[in-house]
TIMI-246634 format. One line per 5 residues: number of its first residue (from 1); for each residue y, x, z of N, C-alpha, C. Coordinates in nm, 2 decimals. Layout:
! TIMI-246634
NUM) Y:X:Z:Y:X:Z:Y:X:Z | ...
This chain:
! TIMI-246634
1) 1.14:-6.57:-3.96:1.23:-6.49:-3.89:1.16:-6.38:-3.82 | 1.17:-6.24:-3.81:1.12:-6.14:-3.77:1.23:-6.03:-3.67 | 1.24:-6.06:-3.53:1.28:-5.96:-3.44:1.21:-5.80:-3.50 | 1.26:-5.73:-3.47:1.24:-5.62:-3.47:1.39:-5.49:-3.42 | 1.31:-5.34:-3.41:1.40:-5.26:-3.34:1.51:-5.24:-3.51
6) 1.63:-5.16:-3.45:1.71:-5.19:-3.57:1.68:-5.04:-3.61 | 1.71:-5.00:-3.74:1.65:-4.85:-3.80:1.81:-4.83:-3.87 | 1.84:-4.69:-3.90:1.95:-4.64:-3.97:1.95:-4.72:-4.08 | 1.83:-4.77:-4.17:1.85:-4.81:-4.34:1.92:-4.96:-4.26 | 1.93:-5.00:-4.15:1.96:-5.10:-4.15:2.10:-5.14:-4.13
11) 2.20:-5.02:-4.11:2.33:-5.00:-4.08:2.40:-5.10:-4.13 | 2.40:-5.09:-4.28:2.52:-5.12:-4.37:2.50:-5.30:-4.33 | 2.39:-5.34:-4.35:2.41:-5.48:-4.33:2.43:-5.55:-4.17 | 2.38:-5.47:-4.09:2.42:-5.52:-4.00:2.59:-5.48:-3.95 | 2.62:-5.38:-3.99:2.78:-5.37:-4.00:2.83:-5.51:-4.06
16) 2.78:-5.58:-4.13:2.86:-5.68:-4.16:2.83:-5.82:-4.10 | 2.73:-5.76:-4.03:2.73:-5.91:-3.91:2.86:-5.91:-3.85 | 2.86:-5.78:-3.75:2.98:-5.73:-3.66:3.10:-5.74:-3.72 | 3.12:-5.74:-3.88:3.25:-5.74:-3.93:3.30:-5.84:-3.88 | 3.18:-5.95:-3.95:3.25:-6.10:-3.94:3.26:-6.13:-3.81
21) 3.17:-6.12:-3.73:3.17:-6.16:-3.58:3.30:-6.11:-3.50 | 3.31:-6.00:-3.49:3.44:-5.97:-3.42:3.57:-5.88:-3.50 | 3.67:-5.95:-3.53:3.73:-5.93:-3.62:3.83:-5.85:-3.58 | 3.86:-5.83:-3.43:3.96:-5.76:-3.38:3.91:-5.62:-3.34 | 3.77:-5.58:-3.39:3.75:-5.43:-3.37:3.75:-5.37:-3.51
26) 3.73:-5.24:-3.47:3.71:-5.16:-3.62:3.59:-5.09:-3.66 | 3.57:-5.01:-3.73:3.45:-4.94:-3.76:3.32:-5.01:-3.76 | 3.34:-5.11:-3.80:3.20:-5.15:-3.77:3.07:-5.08:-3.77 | 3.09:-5.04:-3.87:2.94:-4.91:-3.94:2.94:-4.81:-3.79 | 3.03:-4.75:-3.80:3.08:-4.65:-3.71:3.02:-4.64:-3.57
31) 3.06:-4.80:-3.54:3.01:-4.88:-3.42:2.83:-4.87:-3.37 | 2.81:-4.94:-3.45:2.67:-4.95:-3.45:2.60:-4.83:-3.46 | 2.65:-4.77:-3.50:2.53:-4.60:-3.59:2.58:-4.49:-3.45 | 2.64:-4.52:-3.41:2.66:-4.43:-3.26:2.62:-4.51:-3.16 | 2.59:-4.67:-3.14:2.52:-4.72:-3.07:2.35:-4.66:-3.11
36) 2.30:-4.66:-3.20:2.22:-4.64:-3.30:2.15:-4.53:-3.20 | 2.24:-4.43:-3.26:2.17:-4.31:-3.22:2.20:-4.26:-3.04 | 2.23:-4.38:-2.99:2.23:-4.35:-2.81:2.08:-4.39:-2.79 | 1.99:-4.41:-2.89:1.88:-4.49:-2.78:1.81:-4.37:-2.71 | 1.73:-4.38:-2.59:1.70:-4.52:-2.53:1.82:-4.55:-2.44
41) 1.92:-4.48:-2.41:2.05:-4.56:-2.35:2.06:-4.71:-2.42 | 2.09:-4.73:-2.54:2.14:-4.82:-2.63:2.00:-4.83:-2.66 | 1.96:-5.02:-2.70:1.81:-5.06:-2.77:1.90:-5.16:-2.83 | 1.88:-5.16:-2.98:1.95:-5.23:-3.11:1.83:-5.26:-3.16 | 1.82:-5.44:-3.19:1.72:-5.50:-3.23:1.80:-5.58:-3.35
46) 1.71:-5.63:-3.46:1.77:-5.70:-3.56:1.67:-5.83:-3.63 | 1.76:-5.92:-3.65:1.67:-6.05:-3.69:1.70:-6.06:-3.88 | 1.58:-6.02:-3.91:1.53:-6.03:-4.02:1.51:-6.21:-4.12 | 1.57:-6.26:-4.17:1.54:-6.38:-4.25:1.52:-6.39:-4.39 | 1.43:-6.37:-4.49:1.41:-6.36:-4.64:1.44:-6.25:-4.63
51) 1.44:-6.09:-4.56:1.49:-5.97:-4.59:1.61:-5.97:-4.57 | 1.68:-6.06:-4.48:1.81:-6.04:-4.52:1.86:-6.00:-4.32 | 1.94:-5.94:-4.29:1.97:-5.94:-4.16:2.08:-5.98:-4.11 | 2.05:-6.13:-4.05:2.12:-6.21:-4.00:2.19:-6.23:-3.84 | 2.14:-6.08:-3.79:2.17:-6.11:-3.68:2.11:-5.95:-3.60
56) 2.21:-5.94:-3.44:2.13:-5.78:-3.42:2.17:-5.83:-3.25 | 2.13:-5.72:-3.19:2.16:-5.75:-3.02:2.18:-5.57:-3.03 | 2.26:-5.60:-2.90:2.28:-5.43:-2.85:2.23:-5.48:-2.68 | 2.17:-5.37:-2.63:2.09:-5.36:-2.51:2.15:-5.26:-2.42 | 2.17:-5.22:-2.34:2.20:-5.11:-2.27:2.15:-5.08:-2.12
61) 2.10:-4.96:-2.06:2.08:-4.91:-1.98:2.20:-4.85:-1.90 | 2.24:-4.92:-1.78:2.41:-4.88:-1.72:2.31:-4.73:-1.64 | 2.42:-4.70:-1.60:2.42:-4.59:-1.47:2.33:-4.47:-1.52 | 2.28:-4.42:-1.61:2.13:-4.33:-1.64:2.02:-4.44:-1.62 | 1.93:-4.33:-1.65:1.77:-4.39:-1.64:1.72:-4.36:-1.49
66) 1.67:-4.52:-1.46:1.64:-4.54:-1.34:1.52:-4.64:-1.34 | 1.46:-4.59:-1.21:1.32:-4.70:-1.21:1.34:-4.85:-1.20 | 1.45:-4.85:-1.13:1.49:-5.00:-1.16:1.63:-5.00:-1.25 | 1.60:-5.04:-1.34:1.76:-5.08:-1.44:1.81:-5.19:-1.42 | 1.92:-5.14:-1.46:2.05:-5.21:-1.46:2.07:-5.25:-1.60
71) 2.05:-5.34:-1.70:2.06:-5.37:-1.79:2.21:-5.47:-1.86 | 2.24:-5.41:-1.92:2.36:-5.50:-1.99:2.36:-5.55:-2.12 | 2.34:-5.66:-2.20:2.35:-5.72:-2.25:2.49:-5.67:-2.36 | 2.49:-5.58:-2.41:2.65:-5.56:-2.46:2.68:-5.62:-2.56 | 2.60:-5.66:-2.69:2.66:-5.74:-2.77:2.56:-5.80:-2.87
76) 2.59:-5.88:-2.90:2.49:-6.00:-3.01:2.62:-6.06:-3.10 | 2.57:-6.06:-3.19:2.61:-6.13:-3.30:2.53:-6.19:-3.40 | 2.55:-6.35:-3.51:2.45:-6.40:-3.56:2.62:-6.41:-3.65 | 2.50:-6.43:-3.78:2.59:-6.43:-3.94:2.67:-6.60:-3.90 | 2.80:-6.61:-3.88:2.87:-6.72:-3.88:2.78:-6.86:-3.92
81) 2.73:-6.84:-4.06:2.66:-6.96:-4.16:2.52:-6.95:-4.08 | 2.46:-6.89:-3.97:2.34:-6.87:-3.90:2.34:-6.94:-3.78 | 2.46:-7.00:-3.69:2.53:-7.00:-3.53:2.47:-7.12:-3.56 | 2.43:-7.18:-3.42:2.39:-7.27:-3.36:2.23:-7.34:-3.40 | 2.19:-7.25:-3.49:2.04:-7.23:-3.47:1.95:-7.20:-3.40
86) 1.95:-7.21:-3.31:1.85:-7.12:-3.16:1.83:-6.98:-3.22 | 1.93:-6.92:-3.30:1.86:-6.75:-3.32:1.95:-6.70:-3.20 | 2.03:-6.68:-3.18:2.07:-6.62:-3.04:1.99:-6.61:-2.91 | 1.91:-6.75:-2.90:1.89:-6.77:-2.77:1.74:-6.67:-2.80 | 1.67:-6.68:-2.95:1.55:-6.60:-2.94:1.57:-6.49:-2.97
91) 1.67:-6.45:-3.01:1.68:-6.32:-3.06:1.68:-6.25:-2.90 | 1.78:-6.30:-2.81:1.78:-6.26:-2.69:1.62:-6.27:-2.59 | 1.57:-6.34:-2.62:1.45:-6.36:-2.55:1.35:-6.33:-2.60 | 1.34:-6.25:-2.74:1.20:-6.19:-2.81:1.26:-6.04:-2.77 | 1.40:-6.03:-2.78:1.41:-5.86:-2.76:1.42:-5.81:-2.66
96) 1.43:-5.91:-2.49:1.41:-5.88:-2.39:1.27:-5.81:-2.37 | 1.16:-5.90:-2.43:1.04:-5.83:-2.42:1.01:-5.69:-2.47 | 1.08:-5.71:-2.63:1.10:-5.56:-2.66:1.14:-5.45:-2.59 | 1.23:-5.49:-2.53:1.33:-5.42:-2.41:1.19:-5.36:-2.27 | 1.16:-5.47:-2.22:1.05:-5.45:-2.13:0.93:-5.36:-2.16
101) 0.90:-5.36:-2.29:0.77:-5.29:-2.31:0.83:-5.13:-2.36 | 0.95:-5.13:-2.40:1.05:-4.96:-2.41:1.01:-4.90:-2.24 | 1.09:-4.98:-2.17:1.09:-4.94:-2.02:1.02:-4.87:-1.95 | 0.88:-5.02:-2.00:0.73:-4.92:-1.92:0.72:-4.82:-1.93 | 0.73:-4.76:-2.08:0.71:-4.59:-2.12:0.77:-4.56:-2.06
106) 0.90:-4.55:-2.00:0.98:-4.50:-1.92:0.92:-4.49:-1.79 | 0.85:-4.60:-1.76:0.80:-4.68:-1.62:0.95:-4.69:-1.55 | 1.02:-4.81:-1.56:1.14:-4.87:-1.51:1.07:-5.01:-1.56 | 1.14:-5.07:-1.46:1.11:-5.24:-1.51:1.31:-5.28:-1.44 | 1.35:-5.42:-1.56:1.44:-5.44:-1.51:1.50:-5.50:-1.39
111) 1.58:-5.46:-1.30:1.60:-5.51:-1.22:1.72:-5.63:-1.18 | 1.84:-5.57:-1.28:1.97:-5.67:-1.33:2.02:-5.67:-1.46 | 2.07:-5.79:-1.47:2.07:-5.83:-1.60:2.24:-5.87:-1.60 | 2.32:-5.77:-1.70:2.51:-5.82:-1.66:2.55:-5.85:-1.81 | 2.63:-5.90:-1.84:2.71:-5.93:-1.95:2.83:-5.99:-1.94
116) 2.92:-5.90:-2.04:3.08:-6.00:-2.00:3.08:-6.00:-2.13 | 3.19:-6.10:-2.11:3.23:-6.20:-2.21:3.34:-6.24:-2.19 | 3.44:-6.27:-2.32:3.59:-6.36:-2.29:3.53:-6.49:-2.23 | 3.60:-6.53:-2.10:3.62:-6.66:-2.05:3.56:-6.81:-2.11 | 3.62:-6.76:-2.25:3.68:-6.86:-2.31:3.53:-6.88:-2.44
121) 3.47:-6.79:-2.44:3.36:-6.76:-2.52:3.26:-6.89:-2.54 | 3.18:-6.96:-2.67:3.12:-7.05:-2.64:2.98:-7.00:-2.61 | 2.97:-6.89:-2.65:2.85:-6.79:-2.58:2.81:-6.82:-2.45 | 2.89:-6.81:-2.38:2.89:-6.76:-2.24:2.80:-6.84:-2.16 | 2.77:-7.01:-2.21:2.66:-7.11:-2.18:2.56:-7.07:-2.23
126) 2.57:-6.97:-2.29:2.44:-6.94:-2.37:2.35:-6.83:-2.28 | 2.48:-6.78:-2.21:2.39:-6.63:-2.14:2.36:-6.70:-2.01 | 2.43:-6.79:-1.95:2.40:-6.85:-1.83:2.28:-6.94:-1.86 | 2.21:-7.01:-1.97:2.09:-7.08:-1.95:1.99:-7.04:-1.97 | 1.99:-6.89:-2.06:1.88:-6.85:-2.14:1.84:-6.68:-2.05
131) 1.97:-6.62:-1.99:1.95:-6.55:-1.89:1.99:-6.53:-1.68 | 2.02:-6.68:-1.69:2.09:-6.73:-1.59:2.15:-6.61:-1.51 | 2.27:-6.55:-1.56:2.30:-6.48:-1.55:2.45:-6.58:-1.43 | 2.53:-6.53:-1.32:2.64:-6.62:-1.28:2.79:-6.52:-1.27 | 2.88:-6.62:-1.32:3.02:-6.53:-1.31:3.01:-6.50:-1.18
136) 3.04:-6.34:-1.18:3.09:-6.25:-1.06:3.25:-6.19:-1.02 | 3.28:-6.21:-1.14:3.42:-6.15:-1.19:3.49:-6.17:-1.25 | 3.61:-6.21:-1.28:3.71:-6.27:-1.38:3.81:-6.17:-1.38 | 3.88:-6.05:-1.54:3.94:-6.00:-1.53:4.02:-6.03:-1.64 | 4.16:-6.07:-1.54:4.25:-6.10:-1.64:4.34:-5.99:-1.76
141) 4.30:-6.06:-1.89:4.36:-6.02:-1.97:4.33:-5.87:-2.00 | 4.16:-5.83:-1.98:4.09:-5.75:-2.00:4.14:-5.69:-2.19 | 4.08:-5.75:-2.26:4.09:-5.73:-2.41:4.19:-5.82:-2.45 | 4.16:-5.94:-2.53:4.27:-6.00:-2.61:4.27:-6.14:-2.52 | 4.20:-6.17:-2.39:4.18:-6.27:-2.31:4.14:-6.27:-2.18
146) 4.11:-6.35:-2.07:4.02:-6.29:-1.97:3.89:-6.27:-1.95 | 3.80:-6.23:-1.88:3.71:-6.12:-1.95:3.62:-6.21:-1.82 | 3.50:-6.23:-1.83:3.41:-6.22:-1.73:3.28:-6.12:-1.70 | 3.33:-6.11:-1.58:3.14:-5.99:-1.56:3.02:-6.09:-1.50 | 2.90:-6.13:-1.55:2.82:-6.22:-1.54:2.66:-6.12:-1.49
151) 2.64:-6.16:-1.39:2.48:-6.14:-1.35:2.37:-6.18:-1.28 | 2.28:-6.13:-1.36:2.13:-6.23:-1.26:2.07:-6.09:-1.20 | 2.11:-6.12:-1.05:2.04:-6.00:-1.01:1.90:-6.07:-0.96 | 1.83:-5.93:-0.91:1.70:-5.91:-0.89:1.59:-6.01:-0.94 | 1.62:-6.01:-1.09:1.52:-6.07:-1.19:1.39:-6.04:-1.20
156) 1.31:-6.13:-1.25:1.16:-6.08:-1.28:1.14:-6.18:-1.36 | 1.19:-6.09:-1.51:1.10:-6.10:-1.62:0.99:-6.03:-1.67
């Protein structure tokens, strides 16, 4: 298994993580390749297995670039037939470091760490243990459910 940052040749297949993962958006391709080309706002990492890409994270820098960031967690997805492998929890925790060593060049280190998620999400154990991140927010009937805003402030990773 090989983290790494995600590259344009890598679109088309990671579009089809997101296809299958979230079914009620569109453009997948679209999606990602305009995430793509926000970096360093947007940091898109991709988990590599036999060449094959099974998995990607999206990173985000809220507010502008600041010495201390605000980081958001905006979206992860792993290939259905890949879930419940520990690739989420490393994909999330090898591309944090990725994340951290982008920053330095910046010289920002992160300061908060947010992610929302439907309620109802079986994710959402996943961000609370691996980034102990705590509901702050519950908004109802945000997207197609109620929506939580989740964070671990003044972190030091």
């Amino acid at each position: 298994m090989i983290i790494r940052e995600m590259k344009k040749n890598d679109l088309i297949e990671s579009s089809l993580v997101h296809k299958e993962n979230f079914t009620r958006q569109c453009l997948s391709y679209e999606y990602l390749e305009c995430s793509l080309n926000s970096y360093p706002k947007n940091l898109l990492y991709i988990v590599e297995e036999n060449e094959k890409i099974i998995a990607y994270i999206i990173w985000t820098q809220k507010s502008g670039f600041r010495k201390e960031v605000v980081l958001e967690l905006e979206q992860i997805a792993v290939l259905k037939n890949k879930q419940g492998n520990n690739i989420g929890k490393e994909l999330i925790l090898n591309s944090l470091d990725l994340v951290k060593k982008t920053l330095l060049k910046q010289k920002s280190k992160i300061k908060h760490i947010m992610v929302s998620t439907r309620n109802d999400n079986y994710a959402k154990s996943l961000y609370e243990k691996v980034l102990s991140v705590k509901v702050e927010v519950i908004i109802k009937d945000l997207y197609s459910s109620d929506e939580v805003l989740m964070i671990a402030k003044n972190i030091s990773y």
